[in-house]
FIKEVO-44618 format. One record per residue (C-alpha): residue number from 1; x, y, z. Coordinates in steps of 0.5 Angstrom, whole numbers, plus 500, padded with zeros to 3 digits. Layout:
NUM X Y Z
...
//
This chain:
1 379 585 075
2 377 578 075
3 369 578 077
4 367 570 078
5 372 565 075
6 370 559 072
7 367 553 077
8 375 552 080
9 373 558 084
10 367 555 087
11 371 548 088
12 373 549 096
13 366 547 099
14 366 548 106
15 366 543 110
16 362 543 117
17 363 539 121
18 360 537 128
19 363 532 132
20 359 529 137
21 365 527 141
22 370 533 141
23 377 533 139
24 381 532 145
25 387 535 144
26 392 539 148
27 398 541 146
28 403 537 150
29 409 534 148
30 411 529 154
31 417 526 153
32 422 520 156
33 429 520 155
34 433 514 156
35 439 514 160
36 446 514 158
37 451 511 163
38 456 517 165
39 463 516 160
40 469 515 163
41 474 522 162
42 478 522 156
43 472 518 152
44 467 520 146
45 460 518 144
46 459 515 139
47 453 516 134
48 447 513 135
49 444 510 129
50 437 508 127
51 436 501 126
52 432 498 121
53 426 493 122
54 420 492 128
55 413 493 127
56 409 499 130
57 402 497 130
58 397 503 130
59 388 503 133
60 384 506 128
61 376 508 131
62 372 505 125
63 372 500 120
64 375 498 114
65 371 500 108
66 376 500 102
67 383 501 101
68 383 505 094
69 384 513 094
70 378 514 090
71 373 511 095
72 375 513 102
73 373 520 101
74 367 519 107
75 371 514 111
76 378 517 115
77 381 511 117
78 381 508 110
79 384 515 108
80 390 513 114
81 392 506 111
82 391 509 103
83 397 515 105
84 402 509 106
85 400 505 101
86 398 510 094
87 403 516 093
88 400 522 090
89 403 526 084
90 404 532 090
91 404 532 098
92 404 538 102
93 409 540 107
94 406 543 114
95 405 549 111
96 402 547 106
97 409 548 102
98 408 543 096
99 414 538 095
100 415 534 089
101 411 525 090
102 410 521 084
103 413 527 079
104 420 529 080
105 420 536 076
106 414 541 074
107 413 548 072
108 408 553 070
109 407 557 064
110 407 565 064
111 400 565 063
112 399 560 069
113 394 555 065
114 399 550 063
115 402 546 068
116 408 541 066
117 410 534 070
118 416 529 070
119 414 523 073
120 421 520 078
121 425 514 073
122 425 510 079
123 416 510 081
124 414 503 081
125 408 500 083
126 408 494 088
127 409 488 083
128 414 492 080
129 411 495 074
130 413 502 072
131 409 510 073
132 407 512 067
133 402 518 065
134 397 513 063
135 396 511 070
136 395 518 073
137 390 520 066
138 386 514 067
139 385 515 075
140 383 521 074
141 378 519 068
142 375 515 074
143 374 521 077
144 370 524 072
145 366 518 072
146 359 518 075
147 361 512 078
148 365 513 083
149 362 517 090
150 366 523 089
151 364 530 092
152 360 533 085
153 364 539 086
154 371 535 085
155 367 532 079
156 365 537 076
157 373 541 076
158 377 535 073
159 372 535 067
160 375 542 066
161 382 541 066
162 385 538 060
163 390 532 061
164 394 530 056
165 399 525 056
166 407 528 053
167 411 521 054
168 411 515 059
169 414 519 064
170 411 527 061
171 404 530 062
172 400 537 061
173 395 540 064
174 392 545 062
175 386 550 066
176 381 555 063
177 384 560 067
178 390 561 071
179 388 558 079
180 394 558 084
181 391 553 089
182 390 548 083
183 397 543 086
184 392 542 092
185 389 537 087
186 394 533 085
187 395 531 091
188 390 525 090
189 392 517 091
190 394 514 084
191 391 507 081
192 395 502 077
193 391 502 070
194 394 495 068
195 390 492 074
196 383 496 074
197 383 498 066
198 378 492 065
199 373 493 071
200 368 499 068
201 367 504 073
202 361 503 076
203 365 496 078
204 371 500 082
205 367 499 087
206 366 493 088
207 372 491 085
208 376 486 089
209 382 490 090
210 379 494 095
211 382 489 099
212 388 487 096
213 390 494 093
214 397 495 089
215 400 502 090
216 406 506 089
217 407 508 097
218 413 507 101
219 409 500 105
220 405 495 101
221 399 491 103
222 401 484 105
223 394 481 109
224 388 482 112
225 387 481 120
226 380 477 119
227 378 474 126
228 371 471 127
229 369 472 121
230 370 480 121
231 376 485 119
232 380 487 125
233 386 489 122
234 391 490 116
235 398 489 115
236 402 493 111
237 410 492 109
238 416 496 108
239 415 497 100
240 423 496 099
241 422 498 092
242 420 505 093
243 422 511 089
244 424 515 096
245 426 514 102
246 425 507 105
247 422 508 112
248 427 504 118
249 420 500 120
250 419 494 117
251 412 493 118
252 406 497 120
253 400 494 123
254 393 498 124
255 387 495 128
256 380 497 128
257 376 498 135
258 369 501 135
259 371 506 140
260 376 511 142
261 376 508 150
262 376 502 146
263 383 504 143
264 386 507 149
265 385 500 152
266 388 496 147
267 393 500 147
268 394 499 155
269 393 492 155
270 400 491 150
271 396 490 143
272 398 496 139
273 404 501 140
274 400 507 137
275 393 511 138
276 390 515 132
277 387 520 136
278 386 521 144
279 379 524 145
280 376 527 150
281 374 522 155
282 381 518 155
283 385 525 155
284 386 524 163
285 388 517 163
286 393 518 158
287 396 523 161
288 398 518 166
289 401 513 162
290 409 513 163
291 411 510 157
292 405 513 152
293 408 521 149
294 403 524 146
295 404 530 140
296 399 535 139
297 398 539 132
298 393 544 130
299 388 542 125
300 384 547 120
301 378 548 124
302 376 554 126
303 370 555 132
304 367 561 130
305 361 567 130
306 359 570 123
307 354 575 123
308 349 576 118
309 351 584 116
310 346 584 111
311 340 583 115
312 336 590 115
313 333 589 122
314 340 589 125
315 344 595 122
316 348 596 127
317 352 588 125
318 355 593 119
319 359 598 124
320 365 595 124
321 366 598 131
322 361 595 134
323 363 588 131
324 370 589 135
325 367 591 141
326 364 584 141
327 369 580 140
328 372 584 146
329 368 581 150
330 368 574 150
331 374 572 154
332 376 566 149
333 382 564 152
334 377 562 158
335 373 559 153
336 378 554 150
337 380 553 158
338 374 551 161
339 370 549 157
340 374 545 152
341 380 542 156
342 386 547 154
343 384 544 147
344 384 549 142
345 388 555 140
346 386 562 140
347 384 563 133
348 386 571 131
349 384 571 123
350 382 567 117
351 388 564 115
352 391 558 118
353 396 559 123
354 404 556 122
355 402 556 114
356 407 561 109
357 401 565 108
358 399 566 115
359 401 574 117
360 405 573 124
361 403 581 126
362 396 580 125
363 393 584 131
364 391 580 137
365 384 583 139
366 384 582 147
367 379 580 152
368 377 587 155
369 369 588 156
370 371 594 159
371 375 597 153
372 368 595 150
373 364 599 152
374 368 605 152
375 369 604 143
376 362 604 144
377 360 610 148
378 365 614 144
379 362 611 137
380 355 614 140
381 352 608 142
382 347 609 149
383 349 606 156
384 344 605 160
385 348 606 166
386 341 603 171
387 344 597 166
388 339 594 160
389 341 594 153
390 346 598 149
391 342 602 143
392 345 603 137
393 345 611 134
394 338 609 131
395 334 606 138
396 335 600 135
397 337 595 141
398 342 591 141
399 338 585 141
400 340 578 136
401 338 570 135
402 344 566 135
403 343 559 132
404 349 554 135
405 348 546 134
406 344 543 139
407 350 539 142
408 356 540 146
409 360 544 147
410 357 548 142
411 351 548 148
412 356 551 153
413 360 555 149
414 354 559 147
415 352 560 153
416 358 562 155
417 358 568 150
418 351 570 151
419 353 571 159
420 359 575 157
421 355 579 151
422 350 581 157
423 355 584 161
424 357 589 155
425 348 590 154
426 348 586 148
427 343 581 149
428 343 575 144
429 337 570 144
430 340 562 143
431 337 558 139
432 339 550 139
433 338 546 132
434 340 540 129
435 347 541 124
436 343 539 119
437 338 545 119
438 344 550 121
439 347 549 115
440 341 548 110
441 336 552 112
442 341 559 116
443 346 559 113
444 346 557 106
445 339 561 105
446 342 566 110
447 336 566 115
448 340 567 121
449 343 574 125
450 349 570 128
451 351 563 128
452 355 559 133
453 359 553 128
454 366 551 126
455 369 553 119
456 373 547 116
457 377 548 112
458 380 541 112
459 384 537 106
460 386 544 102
461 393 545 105
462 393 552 099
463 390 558 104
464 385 561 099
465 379 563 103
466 376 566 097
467 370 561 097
468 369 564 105
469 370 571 104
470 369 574 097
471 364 579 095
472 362 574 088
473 361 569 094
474 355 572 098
475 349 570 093
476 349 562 092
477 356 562 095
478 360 561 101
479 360 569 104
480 356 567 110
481 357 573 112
482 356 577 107
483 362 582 107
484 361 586 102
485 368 589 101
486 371 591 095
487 379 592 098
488 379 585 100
489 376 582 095
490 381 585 090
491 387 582 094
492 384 575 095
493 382 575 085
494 390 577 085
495 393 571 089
496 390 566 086
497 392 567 079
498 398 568 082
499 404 562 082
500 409 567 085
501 409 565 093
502 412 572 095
503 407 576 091
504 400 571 093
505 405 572 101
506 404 579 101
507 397 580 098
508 394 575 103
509 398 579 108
510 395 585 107
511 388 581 107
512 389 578 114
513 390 586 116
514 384 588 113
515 380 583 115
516 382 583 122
517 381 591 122
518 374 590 119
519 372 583 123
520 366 580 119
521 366 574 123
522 368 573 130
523 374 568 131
524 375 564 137
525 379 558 136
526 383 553 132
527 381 545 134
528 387 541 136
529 389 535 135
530 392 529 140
531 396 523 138
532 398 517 142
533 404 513 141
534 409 509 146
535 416 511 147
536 419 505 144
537 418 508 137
538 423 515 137
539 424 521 132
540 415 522 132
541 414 529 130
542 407 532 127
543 406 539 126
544 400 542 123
545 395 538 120
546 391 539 113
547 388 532 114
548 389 527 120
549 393 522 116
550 399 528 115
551 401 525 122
552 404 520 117
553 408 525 114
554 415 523 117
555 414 516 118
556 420 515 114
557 424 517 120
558 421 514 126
559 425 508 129
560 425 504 134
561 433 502 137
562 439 506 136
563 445 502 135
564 452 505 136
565 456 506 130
566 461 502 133
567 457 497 136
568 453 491 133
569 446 492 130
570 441 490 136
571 435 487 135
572 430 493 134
573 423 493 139
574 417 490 136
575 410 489 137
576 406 483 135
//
């Protein structure tokens, strides 16, 4: 039985996020098709071709701070330019599948602690030099250093992982102990050694090729957009010597605007093809643009209410029948509707939807206040028929605070939840406070009885909730809950040592069900996301999302003209 591994265990910290402006994100799909003229009889189409060449420019909401993967952990937009510019040793699919970047083959030893990679022959840097293990060695030496603004906790894991160099193209890894969820890691942007190995740590930062880097991606930097002074914008170009395959698009562009309206109107006013994200309050007007197709994926977070089952004033959190007759009663599908625009997706358990480990048959707990009440009489719970509150089998009423952020839509939403709990006769007393003592002073000290937040699970594609839910994880943990249940622990210990994925499949499956069937927490929605991009660019696709830049994920195939086999090549659309 593995009790409390080695600090790769703690490594997936939960991240909570808070936005002041919600995603707005619907999932709409609004297509435009073109017409064909009719063929004659007797006639066949040709097949359409992409063509190479245009220029697809893109509004980013924030400024560029560096373009170096290991810097711009704290900075998204700097983090969607980077996935175009730097490769990883690995990527992720859209669920969260791993696929082969810089290395072409790896395996795994029988005992799960070693992991052996070849790097692709054909991976060069932007000014031609090859990929070789020393550059992955020294990015990750970097990582290890105090210099560099790294999470403490990303830190602390690669000083634990021994990498060694086996040829030019060959190197090892070996772990403590076996950890399934280690490719998540490898993921990170590459650096050239033979551009930074002068510059010591601490100077990374301020290195100038922050703003003139060299990767191996699929595009190259080419310049900066600098007017009046400032930064407004990069241009990158297609990077013909990269290693897979080469994108149809010659050149991408991103501008910077301080707003998400701001975006929106650039992109009206004929300055970009693209939006990085439709928000909230642009989600109507872009509703309305004929030539704007907007595309919709889930991203990994996760609205939801804990309960703190191990508060000795609330007894009655601990019955599992009581914690279903709760989420019965909040009609969350009304929730996502009214108060959140139709922007979410109804959450049903704690394993991300459209992923290999998510269960399809994981019970959907409807909305029926009715069937509440009824489990909650059967259980021996006291109705008052004249109304009032439901008492437990002991008298204790059925009376909790619930602490939620002090912003919107959490302000609506709980209060949306406390009316509907009050219909069941379970009263539930709202508490406001900023996030930041939401996290440090309720959840981390587990000084609350129930709590309105969202989990984050983002930039970990590997599904692991080991972190969130594991007994191990109640003291000093991430178990904010504090379920305390043996059966599910021993299904999360025994998937992540495992690297076969139809073993860790079926562990997880019988996880979901018993997480469902014991409901520690209450699930309510997935957050969406809503991506604007104009119709003259063709074959776009997003799928589910671990991190926004992953709406990148088959840039490689977007195009912008099609020409017919038989024909000439046309000139493709662009934007300057």
């Amino acid at each position: 039985m593995v009790e409390r591994p080695f600090l790769l265990h703690e490594m997936k910290r939960l991240r909570w996020q808070i936005l002041v402006v919600v995603l707005s994100l619907v999932a709409i799909a609004i297509l435009l098709i073109g017409q064909k003229p009719e063929l004659l009889p007797g006639e066949e189409s040709a097949p359409d071709q992409p063509s190479e060449g245009g220029i697809y420019s893109e509004a980013l909401v924030g400024q560029l701070g560096r373009l170096n993967p290991l810097l711009d952990y704290y900075n998204p937009v700097d983090r969607d330019v980077d996935r175009l510019i730097f490769s990883g040793l690995v990527r992720f699919d859209d669920r969260g599948l791993p696929h082969g970047d810089l290395a072409e083959t790896w395996g795994i030893s029988q005992d799960g602690k070693v992991y052996n990679f070849s790097i692709r022959s054909k991976a060069v840097w932007h000014d031609g030099k090859p990929v070789t293990s020393e550059d992955i060695l020294f990015t990750i030496d970097l990582m290890r250093n105090e210099g560099i603004p790294l999470p403490v906790d990303l830190r602390e894991f690669w000083k634990q992982v021994e990498v060694k160099e086996l040829d030019n193209k060959t190197l090892q890894f070996r772990l403590p102990e076996p950890y399934a969820p280690f490719l998540d890691y490898l993921t990170f942007g590459v650096l050239p050694r033979h551009i930074l190995e002068d510059t010591p740590p601490e100077s990374v930062v301020d290195d100038p090729f922050n703003l003139n880097p060299i990767g191996s991606g699929p595009y190259q930097f080419e310049r900066l957009i600098i007017e009046g002074n400032q930064i407004k914008g990069v241009i990158l170009s297609v990077n013909k010597d990269y290693y897979g395959e080469l994108p149809f698009i010659e050149q991408v562009v991103f501008r910077y605007y301080s707003a998400s309206q701001a975006a929106f109107d650039a992109y009206k006013n004929g300055e970009v093809l693209g939006v990085s994200q439709i928000t909230q309050d642009t989600l109507k007007p872009a509703l309305t643009e004929l030539n704007l197709n907007l595309y919709t994926g889930r991203v990994p977070r996760m609205g939801i209410v804990y309960l703190n089952l191990d508060d000795p004033s609330l007894p009655f959190f601990q019955d599992a029948t009581l914690r279903r007759a709760l989420i019965m009663a909040i009609n969350r599908q009304s929730i996502i509707d009214r108060l959140l625009g139709g922007q979410a997706i109804l959450a049903d358990g704690p394993i991300l939807p459209g992923t290999w480990a998510y269960y399809d048959g994981i019970e959907r707990i409807p909305y029926d206040p009715d069937a509440a009440l009824t489990i909650l009489k059967k259980a021996g719970y006291t109705v008052p028929a004249e109304g009032g509150n439901v008492r437990a089998k002991d008298g204790v009423s059925m009376t909790f605070e619930m602490v939620h952020p002090d912003m919107e839509p959490y302000i609506t939403i709980a209060r949306a939840i406390q009316d509907e709990w009050s219909k069941i006769g379970v009263r539930a007393d709202l508490k406001a406070v900023p996030y930041q003592d939401l996290v440090s002073n309720y959840m981390e000290t587990g000084n609350y009885q129930a709590a309105l937040v969202d989990l984050d699970q983002g930039r970990t594609p590997d599904p692991d909730p080991y972190p969130f839910w594991h007994q191990s994880q109640i003291t000093g943990g991430q178990n904010y809950s504090h379920w305390d249940d043996r059966q599910a622990s021993e299904y999360l210990e025994r998937a992540r040592v495992l690297d076969d994925l139809a073993d860790r499949t079926k562990l997880y499956r019988n996880f979901q069900v018993r997480w469902t069937n014991q409901m520690p927490a209450l699930p309510l929605y997935y957050w969406v996301y809503s991506y604007g991009i104009d119709n003259q660019v063709q074959r776009v696709r997003i799928g589910p999302l671990f991190d926004l830049p992953d709406r990148f994920n088959n840039l490689n195939s977007w195009y912008f003209t099609v020409r017919p086999a038989n024909e000439a090549e046309q000139t493709p659309s662009s934007t300057p």
